[in-house]
N, C-alpha and C positions, 0 to 999 in steps of 0.2 A: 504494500500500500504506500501510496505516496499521495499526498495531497499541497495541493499550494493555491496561496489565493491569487484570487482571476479579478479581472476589470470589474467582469458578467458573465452570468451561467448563460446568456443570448448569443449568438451571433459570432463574430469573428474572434472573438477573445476565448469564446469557448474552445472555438474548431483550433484554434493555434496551443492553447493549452493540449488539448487531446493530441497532436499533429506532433508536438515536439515532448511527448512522452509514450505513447503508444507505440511500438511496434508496427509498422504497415503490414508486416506478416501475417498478425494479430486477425483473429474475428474478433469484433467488436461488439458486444452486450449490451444493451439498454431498454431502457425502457421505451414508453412514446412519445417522448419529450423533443417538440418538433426540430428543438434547436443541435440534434444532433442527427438529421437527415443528410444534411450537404456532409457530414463524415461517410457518408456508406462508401461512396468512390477511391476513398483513400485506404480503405482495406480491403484484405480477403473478401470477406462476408462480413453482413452486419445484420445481427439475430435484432428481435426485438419482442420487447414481451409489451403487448398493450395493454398498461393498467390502466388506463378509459375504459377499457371495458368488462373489467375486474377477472384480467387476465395476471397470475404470476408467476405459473411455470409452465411450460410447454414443452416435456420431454428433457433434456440437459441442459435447456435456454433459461436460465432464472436471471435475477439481477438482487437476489437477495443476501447473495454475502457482502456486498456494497451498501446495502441497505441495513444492515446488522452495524457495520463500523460508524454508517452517517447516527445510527440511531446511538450507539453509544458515546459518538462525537457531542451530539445535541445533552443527550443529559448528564454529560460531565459540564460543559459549557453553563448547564442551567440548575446543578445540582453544586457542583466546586467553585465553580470563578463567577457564577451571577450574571457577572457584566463583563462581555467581550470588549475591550477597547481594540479597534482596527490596526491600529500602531502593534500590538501582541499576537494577530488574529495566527500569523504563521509560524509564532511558536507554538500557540495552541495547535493548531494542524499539526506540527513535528513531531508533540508530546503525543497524541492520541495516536498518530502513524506509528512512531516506535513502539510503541504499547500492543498498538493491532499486530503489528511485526512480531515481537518478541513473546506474543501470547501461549506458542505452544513448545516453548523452549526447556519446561521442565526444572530450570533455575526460578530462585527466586528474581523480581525483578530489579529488584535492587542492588543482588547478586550482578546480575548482567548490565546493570549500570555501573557499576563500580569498575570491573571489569573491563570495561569501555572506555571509562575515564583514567586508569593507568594505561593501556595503550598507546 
């Protein structure tokens, strides 16, 4: 997982976001979110699962392990820190991406912070 903040989840900011981290190899997941249709050209394939129409899995096509991490991004942000200031917003992202990262690592996590930090 990698996250970083964008302009806008709209338009050209998004596609360059997804364009200069994605893989063009890559199939591409998502949901129906129109702002990621002008992506389909730029990869393999591009699955889509349409939650309009209380669509979430269609055989190996889901977009819910994405949706696990946003979901634990949002209530840490609303449960730990309260208040995002913009200025913090991409260490916030850092913290929660390493955390999603290092989730099945079997160490404690502080173990593998530490770790990290003598290296």
């Amino acid at each position: 997982m990698r996250g970083r903040v964008i302009a806008s989840r709209r338009g050209a900011p998004l596609s360059r976001a997804v364009l200069a981290n994605v893989n063009p190899d890559s199939i591409l997941f998502t949901d129906d979110w129109a702002s990621y249709k002008p992506l389909r050209r730029s990869y393999i394939d591009h699955k889509i699962i349409n939650h309009s129409a209380g669509q979430y899995v269609v055989g190996d096509i889901y977009t819910n392990t994405i949706e696990g991490f946003f979901g634990n991004l949002k209530t840490g942000m609303r449960g730990v820190y309260k208040k995002v200031s913009p200025a913090y917003l991409q260490s916030y992202l850092d913290e929660y991406a390493w955390r999603y990262n290092a989730r099945r690592d079997g160490r404690a996590m502080f173990e593998q912070l530490l770790e990290r930090a003598a290296a």
